[in-house]
C-alpha positions as CSV (number, residue, x, y, z in Angstrom):
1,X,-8.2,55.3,-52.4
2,X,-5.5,58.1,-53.5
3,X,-2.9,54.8,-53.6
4,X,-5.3,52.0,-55.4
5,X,-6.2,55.4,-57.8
6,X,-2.3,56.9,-58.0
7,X,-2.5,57.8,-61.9
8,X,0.3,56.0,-64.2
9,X,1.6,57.3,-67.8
10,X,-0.9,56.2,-70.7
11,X,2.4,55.2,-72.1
12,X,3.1,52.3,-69.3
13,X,-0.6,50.8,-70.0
14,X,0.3,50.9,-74.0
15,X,3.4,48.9,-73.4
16,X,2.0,46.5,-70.3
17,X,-1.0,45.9,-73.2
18,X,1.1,45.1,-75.7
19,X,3.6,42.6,-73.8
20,X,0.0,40.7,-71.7
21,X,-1.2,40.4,-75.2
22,X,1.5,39.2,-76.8
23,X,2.6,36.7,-74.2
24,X,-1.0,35.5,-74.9
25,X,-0.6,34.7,-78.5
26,X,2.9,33.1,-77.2
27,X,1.4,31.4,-74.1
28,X,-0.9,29.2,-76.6
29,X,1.8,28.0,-78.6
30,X,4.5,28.0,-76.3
31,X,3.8,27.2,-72.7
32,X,0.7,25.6,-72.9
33,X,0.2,23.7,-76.2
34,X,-1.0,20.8,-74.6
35,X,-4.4,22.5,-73.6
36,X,-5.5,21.4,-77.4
37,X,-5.0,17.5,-76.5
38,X,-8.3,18.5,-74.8
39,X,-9.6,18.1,-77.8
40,X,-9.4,14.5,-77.7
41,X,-9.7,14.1,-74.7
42,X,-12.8,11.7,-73.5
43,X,-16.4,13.8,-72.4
44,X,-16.4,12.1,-68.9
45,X,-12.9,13.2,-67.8
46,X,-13.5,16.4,-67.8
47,X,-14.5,17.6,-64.3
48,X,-15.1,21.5,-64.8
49,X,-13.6,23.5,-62.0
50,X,-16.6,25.7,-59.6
51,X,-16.4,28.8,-61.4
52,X,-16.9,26.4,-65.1
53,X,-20.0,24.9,-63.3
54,X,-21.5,28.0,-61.8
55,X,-21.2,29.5,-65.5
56,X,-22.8,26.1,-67.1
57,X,-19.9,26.5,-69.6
58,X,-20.2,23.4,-72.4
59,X,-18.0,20.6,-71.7
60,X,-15.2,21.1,-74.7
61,X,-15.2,19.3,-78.1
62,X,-13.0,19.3,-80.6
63,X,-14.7,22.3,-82.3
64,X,-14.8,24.4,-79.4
65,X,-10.9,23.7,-78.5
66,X,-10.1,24.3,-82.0
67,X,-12.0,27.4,-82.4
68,X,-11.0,29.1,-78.9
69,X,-7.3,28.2,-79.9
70,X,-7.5,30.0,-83.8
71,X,-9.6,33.3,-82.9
72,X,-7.2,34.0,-79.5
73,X,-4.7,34.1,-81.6
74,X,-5.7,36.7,-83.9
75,X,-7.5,38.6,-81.2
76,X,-4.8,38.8,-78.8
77,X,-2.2,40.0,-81.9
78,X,-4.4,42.7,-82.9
79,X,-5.2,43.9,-79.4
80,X,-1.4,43.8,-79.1
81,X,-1.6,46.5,-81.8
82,X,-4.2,48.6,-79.2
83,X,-6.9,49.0,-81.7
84,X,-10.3,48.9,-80.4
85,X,-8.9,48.1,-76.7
86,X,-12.1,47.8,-75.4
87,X,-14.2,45.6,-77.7
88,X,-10.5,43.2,-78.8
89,X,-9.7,43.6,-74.6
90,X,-13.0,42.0,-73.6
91,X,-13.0,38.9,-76.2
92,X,-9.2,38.2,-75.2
93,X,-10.0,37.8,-71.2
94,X,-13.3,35.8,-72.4
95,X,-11.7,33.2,-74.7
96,X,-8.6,33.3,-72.3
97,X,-10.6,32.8,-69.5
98,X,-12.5,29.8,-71.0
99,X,-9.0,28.8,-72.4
100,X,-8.3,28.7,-68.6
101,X,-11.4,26.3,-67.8
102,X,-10.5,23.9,-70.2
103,X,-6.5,23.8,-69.7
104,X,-7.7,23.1,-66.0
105,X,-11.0,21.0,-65.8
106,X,-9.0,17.5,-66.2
107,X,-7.1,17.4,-62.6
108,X,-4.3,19.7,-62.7
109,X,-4.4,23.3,-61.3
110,X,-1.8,26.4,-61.9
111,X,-1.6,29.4,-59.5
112,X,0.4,30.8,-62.2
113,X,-2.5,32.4,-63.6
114,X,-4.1,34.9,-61.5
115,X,-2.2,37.9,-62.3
116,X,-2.5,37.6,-65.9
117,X,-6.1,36.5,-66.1
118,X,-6.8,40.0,-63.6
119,X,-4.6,42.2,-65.7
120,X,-6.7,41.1,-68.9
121,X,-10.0,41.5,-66.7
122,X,-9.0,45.2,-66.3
123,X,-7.3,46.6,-69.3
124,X,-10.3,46.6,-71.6
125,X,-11.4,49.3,-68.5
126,X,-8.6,52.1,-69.9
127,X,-9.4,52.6,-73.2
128,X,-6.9,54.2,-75.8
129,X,-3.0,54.6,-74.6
130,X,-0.6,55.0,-76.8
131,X,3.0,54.6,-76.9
132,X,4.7,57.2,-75.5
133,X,1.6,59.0,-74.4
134,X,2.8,60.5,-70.8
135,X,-0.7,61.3,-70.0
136,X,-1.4,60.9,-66.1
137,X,-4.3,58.0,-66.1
138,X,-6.0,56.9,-62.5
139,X,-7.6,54.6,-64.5
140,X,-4.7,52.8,-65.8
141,X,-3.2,53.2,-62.3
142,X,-6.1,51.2,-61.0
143,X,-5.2,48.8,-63.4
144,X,-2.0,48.6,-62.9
145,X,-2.4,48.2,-58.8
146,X,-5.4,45.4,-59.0
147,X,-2.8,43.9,-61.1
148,X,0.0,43.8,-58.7
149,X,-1.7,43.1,-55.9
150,X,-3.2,39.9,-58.0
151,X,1.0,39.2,-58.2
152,X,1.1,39.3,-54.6
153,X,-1.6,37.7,-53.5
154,X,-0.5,34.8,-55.2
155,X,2.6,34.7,-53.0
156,X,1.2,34.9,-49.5
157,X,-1.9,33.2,-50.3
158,X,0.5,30.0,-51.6
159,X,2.7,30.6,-48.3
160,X,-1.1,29.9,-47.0
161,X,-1.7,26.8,-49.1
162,X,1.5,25.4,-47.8
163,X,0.7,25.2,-44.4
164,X,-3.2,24.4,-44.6
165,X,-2.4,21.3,-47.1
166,X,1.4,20.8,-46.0
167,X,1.0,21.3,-42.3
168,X,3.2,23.2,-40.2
169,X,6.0,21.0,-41.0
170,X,6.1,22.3,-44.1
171,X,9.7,24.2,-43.8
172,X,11.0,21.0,-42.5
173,X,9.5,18.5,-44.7
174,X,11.1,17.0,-48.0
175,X,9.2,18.7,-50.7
176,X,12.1,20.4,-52.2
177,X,13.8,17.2,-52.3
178,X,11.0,14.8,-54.0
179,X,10.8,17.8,-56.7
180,X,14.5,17.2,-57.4
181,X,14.1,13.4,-57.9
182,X,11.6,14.3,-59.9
183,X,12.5,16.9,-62.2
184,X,15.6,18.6,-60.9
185,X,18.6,19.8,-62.7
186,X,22.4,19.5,-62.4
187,X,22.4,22.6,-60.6
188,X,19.7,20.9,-58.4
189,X,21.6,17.9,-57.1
190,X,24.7,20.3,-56.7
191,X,22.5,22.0,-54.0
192,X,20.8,18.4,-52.7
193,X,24.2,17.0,-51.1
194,X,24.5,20.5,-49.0
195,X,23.4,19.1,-45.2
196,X,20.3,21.4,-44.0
197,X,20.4,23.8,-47.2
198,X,17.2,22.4,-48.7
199,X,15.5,22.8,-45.1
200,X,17.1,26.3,-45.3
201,X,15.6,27.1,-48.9
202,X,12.4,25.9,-47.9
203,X,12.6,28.4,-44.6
204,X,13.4,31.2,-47.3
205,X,10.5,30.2,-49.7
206,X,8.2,30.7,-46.5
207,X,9.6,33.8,-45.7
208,X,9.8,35.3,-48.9
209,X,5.9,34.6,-49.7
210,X,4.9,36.2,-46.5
211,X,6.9,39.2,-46.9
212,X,6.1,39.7,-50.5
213,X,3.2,42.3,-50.0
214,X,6.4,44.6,-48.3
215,X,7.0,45.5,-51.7
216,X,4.0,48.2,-51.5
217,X,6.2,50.5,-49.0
218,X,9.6,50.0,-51.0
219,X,10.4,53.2,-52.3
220,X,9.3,53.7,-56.2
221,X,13.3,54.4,-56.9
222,X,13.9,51.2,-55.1
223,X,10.9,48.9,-56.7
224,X,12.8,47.7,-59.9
225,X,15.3,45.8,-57.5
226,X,12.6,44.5,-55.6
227,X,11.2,43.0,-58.3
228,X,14.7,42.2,-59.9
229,X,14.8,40.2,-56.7
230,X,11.2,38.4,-57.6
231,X,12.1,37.7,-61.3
232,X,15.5,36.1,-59.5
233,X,13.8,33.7,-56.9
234,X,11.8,32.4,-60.4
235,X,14.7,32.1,-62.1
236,X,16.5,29.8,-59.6
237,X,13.1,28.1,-59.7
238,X,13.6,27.1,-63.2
239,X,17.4,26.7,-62.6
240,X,16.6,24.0,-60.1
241,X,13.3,22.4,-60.6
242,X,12.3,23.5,-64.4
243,X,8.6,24.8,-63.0
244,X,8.2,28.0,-65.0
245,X,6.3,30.6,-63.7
246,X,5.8,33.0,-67.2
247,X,2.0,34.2,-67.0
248,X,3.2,35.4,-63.0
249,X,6.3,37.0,-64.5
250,X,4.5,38.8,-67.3
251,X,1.9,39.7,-64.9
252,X,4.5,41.4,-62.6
253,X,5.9,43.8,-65.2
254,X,3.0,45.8,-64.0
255,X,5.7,47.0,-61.2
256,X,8.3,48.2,-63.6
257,X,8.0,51.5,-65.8
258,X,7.3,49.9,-69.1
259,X,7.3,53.4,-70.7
260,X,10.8,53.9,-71.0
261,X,11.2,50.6,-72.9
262,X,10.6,52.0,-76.6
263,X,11.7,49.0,-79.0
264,X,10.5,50.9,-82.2
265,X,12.1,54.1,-81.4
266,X,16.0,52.1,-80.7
267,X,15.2,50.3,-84.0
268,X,14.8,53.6,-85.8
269,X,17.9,55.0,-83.8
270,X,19.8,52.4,-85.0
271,X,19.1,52.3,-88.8
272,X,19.3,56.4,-89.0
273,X,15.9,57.3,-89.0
274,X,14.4,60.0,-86.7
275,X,12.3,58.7,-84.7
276,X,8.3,60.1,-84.6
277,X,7.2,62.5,-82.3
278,X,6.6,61.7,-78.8
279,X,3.2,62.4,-77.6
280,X,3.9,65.6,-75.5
281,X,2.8,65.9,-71.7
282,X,-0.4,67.0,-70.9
283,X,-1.2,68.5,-67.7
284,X,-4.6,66.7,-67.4
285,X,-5.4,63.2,-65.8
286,X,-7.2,60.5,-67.9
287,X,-9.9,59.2,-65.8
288,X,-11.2,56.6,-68.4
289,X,-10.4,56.0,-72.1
């Protein structure tokens, strides 16, 4: 309990708010656009996935796409602000969520999703942080760890997928190689004519999904490598095969000390100004907001 509870800096929860929400404003524009074709999209195709039927949410229209799109927008840029972190928090992870349903009701399923939908499940549960704040917060450090082990989970339980839909032969089968006739890159068919090193990567993948929850006993001093090494295996991902992974990498910032990433206060440093007052230390741990 003392390691699910171990309290974080109000400051890290004010920045890991601000970049979740933020990427969500982004992710709607950006990465998935194509969610409002679903607009369009003919009533009978949509086949709602388990958790969209046990919840009897309405099968969407054009109104509903339209309106989820416009007001998690606006929400998720003023909860980016951390105003009313509770109220903003919860109508973010509610339109997101059902954002979520409708993106994949229509055949196609992402696993890229799991830590960011669980990190917006659990900041409304921190109330107020501020920038800055260095505050001691089990609360956010609850967060925070529900968060990350959301990021890891999604590694070993895919290792998991791999073999229960894959077989056992996954390591030694060709999937790396039908995704690089499919969608690979120059750097991708550099790597295809290597004899065995597909075979070998594929090996590595395996490993690296079922080691991932090894990150837990790296030392703190030594975690922002570790995950260097993470954000690295997505970018050769990208490199190779173009499959972004973006929600999982925004999710996974919830390793990294956030707090000592102050955008505002390099901005003022550069123009002249003095920057406001940091929030002093307080002795005291937040248990709630």
């Amino acid at each position: 309990m003392r390691w699910l509870f171990a309290p974080v800096p109000l400051g890290r929860i004010a920045a890991f708010r601000t970049v979740v929400y933020v990427f969500v404003a982004l992710d709607l524009v950006v990465f998935t656009p194509w969610v409002r074709s679903h607009a369009n999209t003919p009533a009978e195709l949509y086949q709602p996935l388990r958790v969209g039927r046990l919840l009897h949410l309405p099968t969407p229209t054009a109104l509903i796409v339209h309106t989820v799109f416009w007001a998690l927008i606006v929400l998720a840029l003023a909860a980016a602000t951390g105003r009313a972190p509770r109220l903003l928090g919860w109508l973010v992870f509610a339109l997101y969520f059902e954002w979520m349903i409708i993106a994949m009701s229509y055949g196609k399923v992402d696993h890229d999703r799991v830590g960011l939908l669980v990190a917006l499940a659990v900041l409304p549960t921190i109330g107020r942080a501020r920038h800055g704040d260095q505050t001691m917060s089990a609360a956010g450090g609850w967060a925070l760890r529900v968060t990350q082990i959301a990021v890891v989970c999604t590694y070993f339980l895919s290792s998991w997928a791999k073999i229960r839909f894959g077989g056992a032969d996954w390591p030694t089968s060709a999937v790396l190689a039908q995704a690089i006739v499919r969608r690979g890159t120059w750097l991708a068919d550099q790597i295809a004519v290597v004899p065995g090193l597909l075979i070998a990567a594929q090996f590595g993948i395996m490993a690296f999904e079922l080691l991932s929850p090894l990150i837990f006993v790296v030392p703190q001093r030594r975690r922002p490598a570790a995950v260097a090494f993470f954000y690295s295996f997505h970018v050769m991902t990208f490199a190779t095969i173009t499959i972004s992974f973006a929600p999982h990498l925004v999710a996974m910032t919830s390793f990294l000390p956030l707090e000592r990433v102050r955008p505002i206060e390099w901005t003022r440093r550069r123009l002249g100004r003095t920057p406001a007052p940091a929030v002093p230390d307080r002795p005291a741990v937040a248990r709630g907001g």
